[in-house]
Backbone as a printed PyTorch tensor [residue, N CA C, xyz], in Angstrom:
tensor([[[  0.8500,  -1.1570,   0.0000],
         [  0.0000,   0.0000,   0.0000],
         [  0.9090,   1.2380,   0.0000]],

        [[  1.0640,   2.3320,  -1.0880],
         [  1.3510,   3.3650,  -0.8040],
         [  1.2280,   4.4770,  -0.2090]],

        [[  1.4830,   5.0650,   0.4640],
         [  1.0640,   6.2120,   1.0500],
         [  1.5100,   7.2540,  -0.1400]],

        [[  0.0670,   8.6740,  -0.2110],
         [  0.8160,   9.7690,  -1.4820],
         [  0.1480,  11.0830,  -0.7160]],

        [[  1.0550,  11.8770,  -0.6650],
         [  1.1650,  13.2420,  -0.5480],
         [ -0.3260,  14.1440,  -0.5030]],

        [[ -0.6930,  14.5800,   0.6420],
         [ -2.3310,  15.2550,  -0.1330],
         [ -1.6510,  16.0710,  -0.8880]],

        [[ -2.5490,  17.0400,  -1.8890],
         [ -2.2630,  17.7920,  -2.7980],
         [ -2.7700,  19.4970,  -1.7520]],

        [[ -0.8990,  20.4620,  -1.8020],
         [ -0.9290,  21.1520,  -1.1130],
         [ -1.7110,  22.7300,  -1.9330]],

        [[ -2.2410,  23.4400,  -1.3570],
         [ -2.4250,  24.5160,  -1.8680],
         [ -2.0410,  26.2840,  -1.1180]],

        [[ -1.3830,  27.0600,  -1.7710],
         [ -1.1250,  28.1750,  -0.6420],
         [ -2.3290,  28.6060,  -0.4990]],

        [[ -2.1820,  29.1810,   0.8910],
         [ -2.9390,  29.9020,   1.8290],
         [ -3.6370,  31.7850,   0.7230]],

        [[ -5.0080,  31.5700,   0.3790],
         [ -5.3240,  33.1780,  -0.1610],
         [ -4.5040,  34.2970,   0.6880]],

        [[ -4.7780,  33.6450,   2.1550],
         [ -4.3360,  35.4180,   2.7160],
         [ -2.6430,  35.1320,   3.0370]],

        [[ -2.2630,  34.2720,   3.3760],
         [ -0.4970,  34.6150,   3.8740],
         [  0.3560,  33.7580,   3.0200]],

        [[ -0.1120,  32.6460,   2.0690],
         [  0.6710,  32.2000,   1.1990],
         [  1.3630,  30.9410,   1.9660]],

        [[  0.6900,  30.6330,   2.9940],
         [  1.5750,  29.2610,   3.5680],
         [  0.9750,  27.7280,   2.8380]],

        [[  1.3700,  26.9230,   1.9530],
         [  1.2340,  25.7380,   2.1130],
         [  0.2260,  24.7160,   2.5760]],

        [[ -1.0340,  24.6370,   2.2500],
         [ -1.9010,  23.9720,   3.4840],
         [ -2.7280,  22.1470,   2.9280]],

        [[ -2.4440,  21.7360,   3.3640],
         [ -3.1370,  20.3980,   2.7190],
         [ -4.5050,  20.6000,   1.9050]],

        [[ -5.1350,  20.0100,   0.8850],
         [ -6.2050,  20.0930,   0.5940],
         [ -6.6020,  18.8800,   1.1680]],

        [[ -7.3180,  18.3400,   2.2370],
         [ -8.0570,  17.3600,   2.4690],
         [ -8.9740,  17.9590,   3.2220]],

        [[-10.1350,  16.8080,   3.5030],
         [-11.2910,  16.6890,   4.2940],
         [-11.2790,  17.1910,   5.6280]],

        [[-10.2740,  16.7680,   6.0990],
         [ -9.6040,  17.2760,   7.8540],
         [ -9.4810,  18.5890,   7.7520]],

        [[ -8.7160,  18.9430,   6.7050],
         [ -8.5620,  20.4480,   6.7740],
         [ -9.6770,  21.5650,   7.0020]],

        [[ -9.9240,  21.6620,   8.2000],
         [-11.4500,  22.9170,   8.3960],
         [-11.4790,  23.7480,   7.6380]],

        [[-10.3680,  24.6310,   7.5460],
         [-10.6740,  26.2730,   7.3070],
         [-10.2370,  26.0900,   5.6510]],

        [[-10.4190,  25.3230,   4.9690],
         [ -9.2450,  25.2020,   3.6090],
         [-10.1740,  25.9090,   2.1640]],

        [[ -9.8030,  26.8520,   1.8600],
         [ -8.2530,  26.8350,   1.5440],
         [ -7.4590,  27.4630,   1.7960]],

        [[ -7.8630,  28.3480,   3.4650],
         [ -7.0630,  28.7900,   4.0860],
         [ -6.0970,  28.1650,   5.6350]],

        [[ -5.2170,  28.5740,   5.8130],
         [ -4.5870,  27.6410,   6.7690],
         [ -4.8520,  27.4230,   8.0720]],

        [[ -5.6050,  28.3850,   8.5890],
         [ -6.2960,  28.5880,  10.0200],
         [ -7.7180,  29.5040,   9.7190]],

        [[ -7.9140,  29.4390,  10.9470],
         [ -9.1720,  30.4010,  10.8470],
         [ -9.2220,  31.7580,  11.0190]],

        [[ -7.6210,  32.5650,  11.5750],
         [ -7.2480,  33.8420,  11.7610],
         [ -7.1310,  34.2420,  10.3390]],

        [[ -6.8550,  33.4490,   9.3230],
         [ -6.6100,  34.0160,   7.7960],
         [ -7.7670,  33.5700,   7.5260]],

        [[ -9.1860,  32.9970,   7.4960],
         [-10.3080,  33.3610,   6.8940],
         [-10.9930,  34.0250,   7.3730]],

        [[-10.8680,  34.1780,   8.6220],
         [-11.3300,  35.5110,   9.8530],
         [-10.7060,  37.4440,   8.8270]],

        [[ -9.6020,  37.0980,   8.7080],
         [ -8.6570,  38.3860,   7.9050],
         [ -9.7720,  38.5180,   6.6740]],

        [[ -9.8830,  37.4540,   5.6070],
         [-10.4760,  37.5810,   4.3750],
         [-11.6150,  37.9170,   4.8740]],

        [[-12.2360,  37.6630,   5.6720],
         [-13.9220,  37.8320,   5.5200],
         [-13.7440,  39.0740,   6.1940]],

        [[-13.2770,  39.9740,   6.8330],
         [-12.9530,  41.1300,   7.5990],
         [-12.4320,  42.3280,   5.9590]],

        [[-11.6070,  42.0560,   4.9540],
         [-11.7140,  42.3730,   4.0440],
         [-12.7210,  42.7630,   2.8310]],

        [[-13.6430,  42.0410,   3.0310],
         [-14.8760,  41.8580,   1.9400],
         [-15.7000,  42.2710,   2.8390]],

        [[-16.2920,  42.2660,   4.1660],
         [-17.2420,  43.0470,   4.7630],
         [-16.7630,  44.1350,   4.8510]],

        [[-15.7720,  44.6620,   5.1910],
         [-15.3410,  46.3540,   4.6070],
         [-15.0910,  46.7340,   3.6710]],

        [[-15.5570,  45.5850,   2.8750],
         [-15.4420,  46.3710,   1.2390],
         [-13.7160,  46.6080,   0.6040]],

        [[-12.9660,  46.0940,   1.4240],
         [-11.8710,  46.4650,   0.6620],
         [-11.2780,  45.4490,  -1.1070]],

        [[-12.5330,  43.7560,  -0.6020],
         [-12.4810,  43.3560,  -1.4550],
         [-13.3460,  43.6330,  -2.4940]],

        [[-13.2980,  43.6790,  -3.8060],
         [-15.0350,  43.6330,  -4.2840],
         [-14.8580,  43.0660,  -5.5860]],

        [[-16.1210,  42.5910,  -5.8030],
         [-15.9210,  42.0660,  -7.4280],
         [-16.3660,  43.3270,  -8.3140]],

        [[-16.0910,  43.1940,  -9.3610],
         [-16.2590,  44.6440, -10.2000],
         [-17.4270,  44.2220, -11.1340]],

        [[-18.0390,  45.5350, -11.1500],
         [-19.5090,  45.4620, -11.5810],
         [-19.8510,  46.7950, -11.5280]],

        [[-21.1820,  47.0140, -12.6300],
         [-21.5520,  48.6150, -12.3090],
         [-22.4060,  48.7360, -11.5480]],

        [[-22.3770,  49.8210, -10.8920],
         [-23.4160,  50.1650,  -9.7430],
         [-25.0240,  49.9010,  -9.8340]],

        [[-25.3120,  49.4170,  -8.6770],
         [-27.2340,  48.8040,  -9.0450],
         [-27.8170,  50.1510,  -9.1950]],

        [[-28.6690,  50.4900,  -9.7550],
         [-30.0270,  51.0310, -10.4320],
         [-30.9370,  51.4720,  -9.3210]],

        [[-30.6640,  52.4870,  -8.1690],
         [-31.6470,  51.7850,  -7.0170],
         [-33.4830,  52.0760,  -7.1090]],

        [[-33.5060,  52.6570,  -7.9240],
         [-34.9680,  52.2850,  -8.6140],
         [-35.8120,  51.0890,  -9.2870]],

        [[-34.1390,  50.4160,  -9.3420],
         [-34.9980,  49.2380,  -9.8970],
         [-35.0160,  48.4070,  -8.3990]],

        [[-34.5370,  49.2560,  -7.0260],
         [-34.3370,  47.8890,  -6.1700],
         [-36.3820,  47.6870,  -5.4680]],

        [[-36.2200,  46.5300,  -4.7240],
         [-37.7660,  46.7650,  -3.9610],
         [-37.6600,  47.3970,  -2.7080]],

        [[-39.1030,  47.6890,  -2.8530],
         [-39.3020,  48.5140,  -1.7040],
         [-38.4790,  47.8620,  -0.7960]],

        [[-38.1970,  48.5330,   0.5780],
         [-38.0110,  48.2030,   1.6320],
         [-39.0650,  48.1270,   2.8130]],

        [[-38.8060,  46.4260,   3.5430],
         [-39.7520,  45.7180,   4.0590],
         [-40.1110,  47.0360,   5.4560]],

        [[-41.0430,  46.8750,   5.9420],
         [-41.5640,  47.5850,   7.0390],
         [-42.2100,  48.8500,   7.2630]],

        [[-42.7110,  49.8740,   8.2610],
         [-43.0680,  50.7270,   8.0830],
         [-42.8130,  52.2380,   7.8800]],

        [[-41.3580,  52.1320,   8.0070],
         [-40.5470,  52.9510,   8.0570],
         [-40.5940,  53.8200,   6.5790]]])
């Protein structure tokens, strides 16, 4: 029986090395302080996908009575 290598992938936020397997929780980042970082990025907007701005007339009303 051979044993083979999982297949490694770097880390999005610090570039470290991290197994791709099942065990691996946070993957495809290496811990959870670097998907904690990424998601701290994209809720402040520093990440974004590019797109043109929504239409806000075309958005729906907003729910309640306000």
């Amino acid at each position: 029986m051979s044993s083979t290598k999982p297949r490694e992938v770097p880390c999005p936020n610090c570039g470290t090395l991290t197994p791709w397997t099942s065990e691996q929780k946070w993957r495809p980042f290496c811990s959870e302080r670097c998907k904690l970082i990424d998601l701290g990025l994209w809720a402040t907007e520093q990440f974004r996908v590019p797109g043109e701005a929504a239409d806000e007339s075309q958005l729906p009303p907003p729910d309640g009575d306000s």
